[in-house]
RODODO-891516 format. One record per atom (N, C-alpha, C, O): residue number from 1; residue in one letter; x, z, y; atom name. Coordinates in pm, whole numbers, plus 32768, in hexadecimal, padded with zeros to 4 digits. Layout:
! RODODO-891516
{node NUM, a, {X, Z, Y}, CA}
...
This chain:
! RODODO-891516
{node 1, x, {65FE, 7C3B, 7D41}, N}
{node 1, x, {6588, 7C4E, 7CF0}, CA}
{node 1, x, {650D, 7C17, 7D38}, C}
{node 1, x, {64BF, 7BCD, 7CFB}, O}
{node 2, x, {64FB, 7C34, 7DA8}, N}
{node 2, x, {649D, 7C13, 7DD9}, CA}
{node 2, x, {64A0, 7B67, 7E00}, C}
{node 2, x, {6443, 7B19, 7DED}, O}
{node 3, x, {650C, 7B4C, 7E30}, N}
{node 3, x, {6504, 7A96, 7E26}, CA}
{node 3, x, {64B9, 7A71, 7D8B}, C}
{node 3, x, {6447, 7A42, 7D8F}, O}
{node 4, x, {64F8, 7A85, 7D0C}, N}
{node 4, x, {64CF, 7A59, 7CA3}, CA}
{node 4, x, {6445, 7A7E, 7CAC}, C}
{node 4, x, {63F5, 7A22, 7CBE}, O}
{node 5, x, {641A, 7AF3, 7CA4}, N}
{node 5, x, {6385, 7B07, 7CAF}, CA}
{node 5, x, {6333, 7AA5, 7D1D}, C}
{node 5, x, {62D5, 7A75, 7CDE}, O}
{node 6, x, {6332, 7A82, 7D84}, N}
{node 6, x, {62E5, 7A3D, 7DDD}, CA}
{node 6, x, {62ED, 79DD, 7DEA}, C}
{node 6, x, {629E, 7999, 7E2B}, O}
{node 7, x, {63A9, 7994, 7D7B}, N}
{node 7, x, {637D, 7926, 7D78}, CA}
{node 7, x, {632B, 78F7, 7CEB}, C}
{node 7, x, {62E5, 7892, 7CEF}, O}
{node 8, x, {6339, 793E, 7C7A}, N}
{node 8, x, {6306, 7926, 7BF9}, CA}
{node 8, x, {6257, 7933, 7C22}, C}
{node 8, x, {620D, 78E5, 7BE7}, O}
{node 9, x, {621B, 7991, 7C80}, N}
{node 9, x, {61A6, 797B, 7CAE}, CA}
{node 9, x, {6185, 78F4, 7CC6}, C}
{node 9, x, {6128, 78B4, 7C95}, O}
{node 10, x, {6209, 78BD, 7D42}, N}
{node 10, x, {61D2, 7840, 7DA3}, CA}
{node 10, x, {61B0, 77C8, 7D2B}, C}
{node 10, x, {6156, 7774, 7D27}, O}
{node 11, x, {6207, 77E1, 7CE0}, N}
{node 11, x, {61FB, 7744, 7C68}, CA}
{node 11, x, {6180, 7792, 7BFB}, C}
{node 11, x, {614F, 7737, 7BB8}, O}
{node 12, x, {614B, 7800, 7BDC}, N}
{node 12, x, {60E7, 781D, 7BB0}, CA}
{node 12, x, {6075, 77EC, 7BFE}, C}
{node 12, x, {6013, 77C8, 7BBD}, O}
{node 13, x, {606F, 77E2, 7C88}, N}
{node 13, x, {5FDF, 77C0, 7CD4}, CA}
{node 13, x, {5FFA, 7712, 7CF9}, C}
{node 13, x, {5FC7, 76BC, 7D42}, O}
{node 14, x, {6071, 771D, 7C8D}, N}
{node 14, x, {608B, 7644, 7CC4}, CA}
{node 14, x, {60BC, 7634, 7D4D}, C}
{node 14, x, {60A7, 75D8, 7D9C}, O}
{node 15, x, {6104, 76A3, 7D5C}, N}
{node 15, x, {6152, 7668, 7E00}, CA}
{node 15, x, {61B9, 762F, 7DE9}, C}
{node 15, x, {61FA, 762A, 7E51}, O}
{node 16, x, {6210, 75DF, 7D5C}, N}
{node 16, x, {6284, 75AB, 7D94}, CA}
{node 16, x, {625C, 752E, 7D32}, C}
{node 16, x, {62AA, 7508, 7CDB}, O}
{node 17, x, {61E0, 74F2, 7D45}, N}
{node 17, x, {61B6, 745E, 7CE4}, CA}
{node 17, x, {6211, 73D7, 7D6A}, C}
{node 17, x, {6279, 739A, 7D50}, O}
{node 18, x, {61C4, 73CC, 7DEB}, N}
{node 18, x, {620B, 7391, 7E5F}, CA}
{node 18, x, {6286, 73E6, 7E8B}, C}
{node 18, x, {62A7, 7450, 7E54}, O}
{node 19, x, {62C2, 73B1, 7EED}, N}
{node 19, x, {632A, 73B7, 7F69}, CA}
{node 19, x, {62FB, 7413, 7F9A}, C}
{node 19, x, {6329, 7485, 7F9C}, O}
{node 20, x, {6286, 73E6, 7FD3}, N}
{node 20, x, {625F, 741F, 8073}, CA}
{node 20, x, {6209, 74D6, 8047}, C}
{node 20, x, {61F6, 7534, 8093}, O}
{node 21, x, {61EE, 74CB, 7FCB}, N}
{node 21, x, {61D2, 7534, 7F59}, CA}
{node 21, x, {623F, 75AE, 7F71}, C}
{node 21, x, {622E, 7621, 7F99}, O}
{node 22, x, {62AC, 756E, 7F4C}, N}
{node 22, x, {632F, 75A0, 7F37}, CA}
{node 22, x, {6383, 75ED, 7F89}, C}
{node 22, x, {63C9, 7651, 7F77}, O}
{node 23, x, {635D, 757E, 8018}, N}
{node 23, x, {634E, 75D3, 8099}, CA}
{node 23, x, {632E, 7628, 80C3}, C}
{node 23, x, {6377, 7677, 80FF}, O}
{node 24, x, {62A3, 7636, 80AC}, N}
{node 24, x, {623D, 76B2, 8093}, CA}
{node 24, x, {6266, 772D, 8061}, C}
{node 24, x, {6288, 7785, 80B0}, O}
{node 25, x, {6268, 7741, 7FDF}, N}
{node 25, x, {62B5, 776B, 7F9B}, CA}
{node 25, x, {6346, 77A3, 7FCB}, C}
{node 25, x, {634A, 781C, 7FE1}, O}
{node 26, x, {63B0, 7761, 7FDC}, N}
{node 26, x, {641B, 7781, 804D}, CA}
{node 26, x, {63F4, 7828, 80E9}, C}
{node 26, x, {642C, 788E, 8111}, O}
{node 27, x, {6396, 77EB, 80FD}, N}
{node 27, x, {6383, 7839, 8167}, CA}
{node 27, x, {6314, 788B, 813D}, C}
{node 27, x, {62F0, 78CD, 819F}, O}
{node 28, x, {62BE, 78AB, 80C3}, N}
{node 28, x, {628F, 7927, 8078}, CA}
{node 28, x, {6333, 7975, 8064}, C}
{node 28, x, {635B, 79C7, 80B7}, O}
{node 29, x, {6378, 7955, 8002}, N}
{node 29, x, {63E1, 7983, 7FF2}, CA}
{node 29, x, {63F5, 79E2, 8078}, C}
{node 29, x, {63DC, 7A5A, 8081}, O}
{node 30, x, {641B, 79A2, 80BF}, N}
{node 30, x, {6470, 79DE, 811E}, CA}
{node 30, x, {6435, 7A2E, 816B}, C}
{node 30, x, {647F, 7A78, 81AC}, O}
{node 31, x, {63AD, 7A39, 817D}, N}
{node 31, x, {6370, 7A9D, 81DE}, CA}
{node 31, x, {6359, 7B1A, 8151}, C}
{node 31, x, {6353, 7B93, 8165}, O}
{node 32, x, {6353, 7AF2, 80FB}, N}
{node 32, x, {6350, 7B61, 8077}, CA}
{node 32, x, {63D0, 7BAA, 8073}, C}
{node 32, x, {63D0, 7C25, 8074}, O}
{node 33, x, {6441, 7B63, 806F}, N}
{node 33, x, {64BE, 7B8B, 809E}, CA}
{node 33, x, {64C6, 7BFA, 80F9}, C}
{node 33, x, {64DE, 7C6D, 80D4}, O}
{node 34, x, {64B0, 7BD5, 8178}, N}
{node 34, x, {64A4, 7C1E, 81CF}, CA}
{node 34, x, {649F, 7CA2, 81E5}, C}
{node 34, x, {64E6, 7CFD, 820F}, O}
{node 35, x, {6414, 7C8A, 81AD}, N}
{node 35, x, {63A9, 7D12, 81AA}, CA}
{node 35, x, {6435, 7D61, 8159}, C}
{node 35, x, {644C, 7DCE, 818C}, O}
{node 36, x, {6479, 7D48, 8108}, N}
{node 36, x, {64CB, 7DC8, 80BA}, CA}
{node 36, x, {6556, 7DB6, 8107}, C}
{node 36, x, {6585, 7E1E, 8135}, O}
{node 37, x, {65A3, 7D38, 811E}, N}
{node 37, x, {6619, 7D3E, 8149}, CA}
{node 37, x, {6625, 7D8D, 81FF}, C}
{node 37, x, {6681, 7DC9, 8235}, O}
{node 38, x, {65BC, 7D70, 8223}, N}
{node 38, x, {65B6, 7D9A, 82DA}, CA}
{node 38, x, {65E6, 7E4E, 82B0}, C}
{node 38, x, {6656, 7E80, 82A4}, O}
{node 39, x, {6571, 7E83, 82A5}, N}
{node 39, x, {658C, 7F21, 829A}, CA}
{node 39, x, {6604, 7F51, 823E}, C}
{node 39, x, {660E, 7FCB, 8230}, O}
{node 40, x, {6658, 7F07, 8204}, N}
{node 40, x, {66A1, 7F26, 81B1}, CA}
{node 40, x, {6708, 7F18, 8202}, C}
{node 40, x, {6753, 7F78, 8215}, O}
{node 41, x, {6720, 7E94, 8246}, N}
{node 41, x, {6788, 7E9C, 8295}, CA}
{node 41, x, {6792, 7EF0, 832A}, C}
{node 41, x, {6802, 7F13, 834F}, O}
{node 42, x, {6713, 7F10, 8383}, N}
{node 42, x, {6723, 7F66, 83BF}, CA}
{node 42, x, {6764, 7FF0, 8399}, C}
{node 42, x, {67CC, 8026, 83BD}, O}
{node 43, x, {670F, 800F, 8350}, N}
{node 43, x, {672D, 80CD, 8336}, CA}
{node 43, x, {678E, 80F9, 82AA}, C}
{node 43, x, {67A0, 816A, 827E}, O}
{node 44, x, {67C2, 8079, 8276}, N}
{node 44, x, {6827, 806F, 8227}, CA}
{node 44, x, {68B1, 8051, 8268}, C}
{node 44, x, {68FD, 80B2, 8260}, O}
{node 45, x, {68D1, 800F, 828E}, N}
{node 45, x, {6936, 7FD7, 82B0}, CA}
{node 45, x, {6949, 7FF8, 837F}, C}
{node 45, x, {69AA, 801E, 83C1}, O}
{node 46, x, {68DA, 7FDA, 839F}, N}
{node 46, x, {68FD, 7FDD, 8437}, CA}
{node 46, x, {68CC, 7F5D, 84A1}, C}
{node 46, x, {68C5, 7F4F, 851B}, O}
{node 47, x, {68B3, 7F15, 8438}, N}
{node 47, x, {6880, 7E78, 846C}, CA}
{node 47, x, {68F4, 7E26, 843F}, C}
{node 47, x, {68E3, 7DAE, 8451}, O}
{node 48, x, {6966, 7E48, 840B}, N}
{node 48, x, {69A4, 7DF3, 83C2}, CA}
{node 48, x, {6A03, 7E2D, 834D}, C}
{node 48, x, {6A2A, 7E9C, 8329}, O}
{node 49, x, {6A1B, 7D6E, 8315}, N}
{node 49, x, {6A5D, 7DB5, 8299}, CA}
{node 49, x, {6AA6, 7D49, 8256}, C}
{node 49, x, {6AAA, 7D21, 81E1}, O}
{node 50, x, {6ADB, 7D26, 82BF}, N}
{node 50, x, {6B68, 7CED, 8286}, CA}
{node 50, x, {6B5C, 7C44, 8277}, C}
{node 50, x, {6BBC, 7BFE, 8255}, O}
{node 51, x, {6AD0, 7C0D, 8298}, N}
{node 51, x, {6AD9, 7B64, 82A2}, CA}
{node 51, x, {6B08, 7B40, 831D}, C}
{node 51, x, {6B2D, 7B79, 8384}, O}
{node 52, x, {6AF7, 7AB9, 82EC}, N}
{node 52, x, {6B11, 7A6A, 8373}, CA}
{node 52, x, {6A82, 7A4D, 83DE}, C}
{node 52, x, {6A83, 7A0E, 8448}, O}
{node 53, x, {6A22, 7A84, 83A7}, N}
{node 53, x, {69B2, 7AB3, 83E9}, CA}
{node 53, x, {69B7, 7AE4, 844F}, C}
{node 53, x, {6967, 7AB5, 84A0}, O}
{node 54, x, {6A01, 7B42, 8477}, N}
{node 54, x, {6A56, 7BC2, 84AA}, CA}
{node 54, x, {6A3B, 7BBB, 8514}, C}
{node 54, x, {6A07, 7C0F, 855E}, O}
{node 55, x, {6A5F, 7B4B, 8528}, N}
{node 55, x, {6A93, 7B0C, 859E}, CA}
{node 55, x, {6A33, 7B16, 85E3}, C}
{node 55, x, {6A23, 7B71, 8634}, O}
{node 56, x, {69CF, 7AA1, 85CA}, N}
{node 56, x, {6963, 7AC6, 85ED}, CA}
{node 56, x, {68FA, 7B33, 8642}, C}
{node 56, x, {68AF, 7B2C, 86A3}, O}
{node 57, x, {6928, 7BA3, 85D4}, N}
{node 57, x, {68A7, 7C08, 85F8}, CA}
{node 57, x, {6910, 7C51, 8663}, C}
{node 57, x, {68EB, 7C91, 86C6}, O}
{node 58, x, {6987, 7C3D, 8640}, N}
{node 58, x, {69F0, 7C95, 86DC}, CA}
{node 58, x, {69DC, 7C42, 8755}, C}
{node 58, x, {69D6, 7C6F, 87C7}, O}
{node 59, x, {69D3, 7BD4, 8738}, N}
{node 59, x, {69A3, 7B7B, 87D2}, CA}
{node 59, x, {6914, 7B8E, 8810}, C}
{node 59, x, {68F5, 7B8D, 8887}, O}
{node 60, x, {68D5, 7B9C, 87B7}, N}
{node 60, x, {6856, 7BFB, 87C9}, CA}
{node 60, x, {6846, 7C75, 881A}, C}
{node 60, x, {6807, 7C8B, 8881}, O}
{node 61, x, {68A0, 7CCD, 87BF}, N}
{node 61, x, {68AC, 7D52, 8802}, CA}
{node 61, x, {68EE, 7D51, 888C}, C}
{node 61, x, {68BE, 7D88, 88EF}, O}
{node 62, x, {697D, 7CFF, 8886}, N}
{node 62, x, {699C, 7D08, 8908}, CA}
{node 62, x, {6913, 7CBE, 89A2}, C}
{node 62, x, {690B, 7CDC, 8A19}, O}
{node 63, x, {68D2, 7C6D, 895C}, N}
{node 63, x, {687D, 7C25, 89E1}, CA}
{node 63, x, {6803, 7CB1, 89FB}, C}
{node 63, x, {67BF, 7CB7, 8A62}, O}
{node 64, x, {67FE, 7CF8, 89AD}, N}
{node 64, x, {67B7, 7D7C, 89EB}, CA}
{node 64, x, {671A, 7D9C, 8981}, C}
{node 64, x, {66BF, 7DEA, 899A}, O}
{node 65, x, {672B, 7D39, 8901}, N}
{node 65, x, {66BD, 7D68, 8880}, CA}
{node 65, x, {66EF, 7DF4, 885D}, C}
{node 65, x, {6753, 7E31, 8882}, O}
{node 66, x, {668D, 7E12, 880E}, N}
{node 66, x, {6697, 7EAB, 87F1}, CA}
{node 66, x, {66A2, 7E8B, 8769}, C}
{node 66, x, {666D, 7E2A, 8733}, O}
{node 67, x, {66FA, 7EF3, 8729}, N}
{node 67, x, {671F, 7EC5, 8684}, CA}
{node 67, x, {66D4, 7E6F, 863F}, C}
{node 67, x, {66FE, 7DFD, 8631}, O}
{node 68, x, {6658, 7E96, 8605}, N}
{node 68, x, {65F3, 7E64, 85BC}, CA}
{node 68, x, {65CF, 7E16, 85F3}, C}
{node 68, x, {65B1, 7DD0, 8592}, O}
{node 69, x, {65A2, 7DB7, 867B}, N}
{node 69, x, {657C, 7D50, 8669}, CA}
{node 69, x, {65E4, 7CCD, 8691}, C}
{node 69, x, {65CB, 7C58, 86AF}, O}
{node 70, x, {6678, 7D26, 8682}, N}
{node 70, x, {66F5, 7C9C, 867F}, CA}
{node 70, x, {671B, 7C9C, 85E8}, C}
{node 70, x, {675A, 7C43, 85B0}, O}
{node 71, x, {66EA, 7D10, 85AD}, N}
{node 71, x, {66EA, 7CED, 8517}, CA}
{node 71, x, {6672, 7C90, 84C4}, C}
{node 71, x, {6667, 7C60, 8453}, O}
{node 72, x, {663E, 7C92, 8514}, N}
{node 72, x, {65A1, 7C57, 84C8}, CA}
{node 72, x, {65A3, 7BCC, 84F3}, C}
{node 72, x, {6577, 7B7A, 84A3}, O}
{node 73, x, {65CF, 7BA1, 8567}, N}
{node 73, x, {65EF, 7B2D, 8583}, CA}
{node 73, x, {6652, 7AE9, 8526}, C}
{node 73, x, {663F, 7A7A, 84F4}, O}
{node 74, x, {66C8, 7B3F, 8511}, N}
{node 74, x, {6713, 7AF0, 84CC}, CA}
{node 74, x, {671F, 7AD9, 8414}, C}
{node 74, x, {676B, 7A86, 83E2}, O}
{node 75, x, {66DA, 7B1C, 83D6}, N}
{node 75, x, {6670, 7B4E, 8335}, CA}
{node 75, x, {6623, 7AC5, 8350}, C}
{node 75, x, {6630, 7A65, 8303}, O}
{node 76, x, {65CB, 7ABF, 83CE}, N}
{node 76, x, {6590, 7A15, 8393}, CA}
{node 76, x, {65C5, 79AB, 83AB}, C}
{node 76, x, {65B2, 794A, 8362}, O}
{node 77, x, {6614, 79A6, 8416}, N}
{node 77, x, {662C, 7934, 8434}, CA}
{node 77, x, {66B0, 78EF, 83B5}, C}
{node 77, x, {66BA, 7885, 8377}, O}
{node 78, x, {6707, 7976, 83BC}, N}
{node 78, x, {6758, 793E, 833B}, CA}
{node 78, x, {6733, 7921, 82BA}, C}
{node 78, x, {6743, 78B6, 827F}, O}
{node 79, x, {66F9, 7995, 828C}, N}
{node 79, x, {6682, 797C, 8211}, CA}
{node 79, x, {6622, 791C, 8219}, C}
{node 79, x, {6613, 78E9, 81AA}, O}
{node 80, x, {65CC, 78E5, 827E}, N}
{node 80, x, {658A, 786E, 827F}, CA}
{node 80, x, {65EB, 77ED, 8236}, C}
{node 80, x, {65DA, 77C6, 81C3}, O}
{node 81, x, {6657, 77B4, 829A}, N}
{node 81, x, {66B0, 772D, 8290}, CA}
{node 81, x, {669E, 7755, 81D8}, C}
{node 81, x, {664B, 7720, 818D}, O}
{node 82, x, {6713, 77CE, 81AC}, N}
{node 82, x, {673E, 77F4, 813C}, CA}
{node 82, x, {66DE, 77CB, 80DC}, C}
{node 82, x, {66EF, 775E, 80A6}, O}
{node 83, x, {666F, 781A, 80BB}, N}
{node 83, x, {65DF, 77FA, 806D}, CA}
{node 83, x, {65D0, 7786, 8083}, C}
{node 83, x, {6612, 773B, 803B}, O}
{node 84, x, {658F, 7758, 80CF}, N}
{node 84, x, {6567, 76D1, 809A}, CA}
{node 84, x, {65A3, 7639, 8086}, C}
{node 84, x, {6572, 75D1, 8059}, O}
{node 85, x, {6624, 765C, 80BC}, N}
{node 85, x, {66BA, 7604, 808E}, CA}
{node 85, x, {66D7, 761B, 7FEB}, C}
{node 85, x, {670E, 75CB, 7FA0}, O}
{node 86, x, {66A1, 76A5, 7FC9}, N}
{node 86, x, {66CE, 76B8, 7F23}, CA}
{node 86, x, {6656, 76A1, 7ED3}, C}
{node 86, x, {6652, 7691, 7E59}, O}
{node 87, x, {65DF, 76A2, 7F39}, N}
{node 87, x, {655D, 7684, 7EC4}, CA}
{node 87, x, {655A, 75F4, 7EB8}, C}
{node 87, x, {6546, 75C0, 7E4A}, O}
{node 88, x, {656B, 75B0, 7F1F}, N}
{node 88, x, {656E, 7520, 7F1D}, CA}
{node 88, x, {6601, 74F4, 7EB8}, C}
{node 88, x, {6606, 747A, 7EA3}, O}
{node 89, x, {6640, 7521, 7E95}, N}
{node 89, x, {66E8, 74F3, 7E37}, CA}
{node 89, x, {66BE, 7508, 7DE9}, C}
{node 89, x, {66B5, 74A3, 7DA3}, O}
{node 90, x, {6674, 75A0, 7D9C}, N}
{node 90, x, {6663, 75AA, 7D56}, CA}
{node 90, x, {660A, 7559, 7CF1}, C}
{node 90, x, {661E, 7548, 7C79}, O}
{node 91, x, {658A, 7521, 7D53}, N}
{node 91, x, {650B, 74D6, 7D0E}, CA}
{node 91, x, {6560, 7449, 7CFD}, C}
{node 91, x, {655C, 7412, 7C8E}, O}
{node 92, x, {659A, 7419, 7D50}, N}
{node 92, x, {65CA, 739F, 7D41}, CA}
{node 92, x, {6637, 7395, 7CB1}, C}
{node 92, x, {6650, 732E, 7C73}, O}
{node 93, x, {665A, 73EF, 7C9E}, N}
{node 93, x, {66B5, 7416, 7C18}, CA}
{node 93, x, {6655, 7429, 7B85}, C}
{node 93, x, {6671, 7403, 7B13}, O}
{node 94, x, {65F3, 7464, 7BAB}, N}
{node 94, x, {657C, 7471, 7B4F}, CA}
{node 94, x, {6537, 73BB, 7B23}, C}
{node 94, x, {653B, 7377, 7ABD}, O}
{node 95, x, {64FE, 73A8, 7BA8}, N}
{node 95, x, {64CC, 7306, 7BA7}, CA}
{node 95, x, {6544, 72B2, 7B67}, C}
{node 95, x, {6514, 726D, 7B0D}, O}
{node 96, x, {65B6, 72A2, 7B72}, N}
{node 96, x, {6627, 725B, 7B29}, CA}
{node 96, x, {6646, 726A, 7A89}, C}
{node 96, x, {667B, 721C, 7A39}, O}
{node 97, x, {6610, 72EE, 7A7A}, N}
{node 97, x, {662E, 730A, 79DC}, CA}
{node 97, x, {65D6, 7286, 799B}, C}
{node 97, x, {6572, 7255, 79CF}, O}
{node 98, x, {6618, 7258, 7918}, N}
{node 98, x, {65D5, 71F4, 7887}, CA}
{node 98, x, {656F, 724A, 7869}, C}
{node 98, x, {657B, 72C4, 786C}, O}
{node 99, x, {64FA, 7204, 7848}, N}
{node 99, x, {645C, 7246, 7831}, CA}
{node 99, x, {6483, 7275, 7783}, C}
{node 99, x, {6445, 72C6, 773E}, O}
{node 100, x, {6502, 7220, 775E}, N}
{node 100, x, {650A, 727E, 76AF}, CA}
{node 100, x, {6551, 72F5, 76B4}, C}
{node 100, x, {6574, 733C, 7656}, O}
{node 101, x, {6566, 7306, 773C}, N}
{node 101, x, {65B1, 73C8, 7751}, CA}
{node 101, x, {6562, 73FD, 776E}, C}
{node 101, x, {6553, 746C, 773B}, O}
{node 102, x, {6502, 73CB, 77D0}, N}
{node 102, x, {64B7, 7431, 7833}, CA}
{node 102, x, {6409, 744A, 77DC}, C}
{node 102, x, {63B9, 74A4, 77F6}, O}
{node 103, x, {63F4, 73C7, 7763}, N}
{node 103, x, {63A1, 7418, 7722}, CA}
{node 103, x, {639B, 749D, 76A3}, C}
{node 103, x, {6342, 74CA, 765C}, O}
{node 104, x, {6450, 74C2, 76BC}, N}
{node 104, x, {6458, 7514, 765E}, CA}
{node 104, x, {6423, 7586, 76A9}, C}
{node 104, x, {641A, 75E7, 765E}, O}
{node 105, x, {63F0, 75A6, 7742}, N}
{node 105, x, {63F1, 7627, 776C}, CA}
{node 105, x, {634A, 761C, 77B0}, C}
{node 105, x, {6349, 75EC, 7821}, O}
{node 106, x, {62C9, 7640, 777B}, N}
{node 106, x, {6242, 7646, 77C1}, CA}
{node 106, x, {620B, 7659, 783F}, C}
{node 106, x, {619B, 7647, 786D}, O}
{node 107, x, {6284, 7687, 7872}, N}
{node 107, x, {6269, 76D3, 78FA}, CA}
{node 107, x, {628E, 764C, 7950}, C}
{node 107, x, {624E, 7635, 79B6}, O}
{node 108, x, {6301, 75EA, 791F}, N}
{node 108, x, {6324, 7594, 796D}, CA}
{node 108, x, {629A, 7531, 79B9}, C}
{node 108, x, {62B8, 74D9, 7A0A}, O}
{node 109, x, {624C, 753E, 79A4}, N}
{node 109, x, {61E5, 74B5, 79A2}, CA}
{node 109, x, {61A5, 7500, 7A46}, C}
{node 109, x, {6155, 74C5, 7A8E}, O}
{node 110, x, {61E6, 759A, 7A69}, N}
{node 110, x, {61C9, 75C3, 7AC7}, CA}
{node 110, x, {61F7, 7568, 7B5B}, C}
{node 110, x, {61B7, 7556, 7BC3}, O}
{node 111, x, {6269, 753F, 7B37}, N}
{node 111, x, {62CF, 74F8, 7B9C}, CA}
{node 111, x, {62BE, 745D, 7B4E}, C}
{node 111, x, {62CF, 7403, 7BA0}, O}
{node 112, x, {62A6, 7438, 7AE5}, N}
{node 112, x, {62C7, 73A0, 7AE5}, CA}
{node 112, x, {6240, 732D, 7AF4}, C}
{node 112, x, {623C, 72B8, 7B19}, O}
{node 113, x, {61E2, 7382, 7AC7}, N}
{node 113, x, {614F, 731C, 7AEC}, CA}
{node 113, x, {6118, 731A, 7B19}, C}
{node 113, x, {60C5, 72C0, 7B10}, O}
């Protein structure tokens, strides 16, 4: 929920017209992310929950981080690549659509002009 919300914001304030926009955007996402996935996975789960993330935040823990900040390390750094690898596919999928599809929907002119 919250991805859709911050990103339907980012293309409301014209963050996904460019690339480098899109980028932007990407890494709003993900620190928005954050803010809800970090505390969820600490005091929910334990600091993990079953990705290949995992890994990660246990290599963490073993070098001597304290839960929360081998979890918080690994919430952005994975979520960073993730976000803005999918905001950038996504816009590039948007920019590819025929302008006689994409003027059936008003909102599109957010991402295409």
């Amino acid at each position: 929920m919250v991805i859709g919300i911050v990103a339907g914001l980012c293309a409301k304030f014209g963050l996904f017209k460019k690339w480098w926009q899109v980028i932007i955007s990407g890494v709003i996402i993900t620190l928005a992310l954050s803010i809800i996935a970090i505390p969820i996975r600490v005091y929910m789960f334990g600091g993990l929950t079953g990705s290949g993330a995992d890994f990660i935040t246990a290599y963490l823990l073993a070098t001597g981080k304290d839960l929360f900040s081998a979890v918080f390390i690994t919430v952005i750094t994975d979520n960073l690549i993730d976000k803005v690898v999918t905001a950038l596919l996504a816009w590039a999928i948007v920019k590819g659509l025929p302008k006689r599809f994409t003027s059936r929907f008003p909102r599109a002119s957010a991402v295409i002009d």
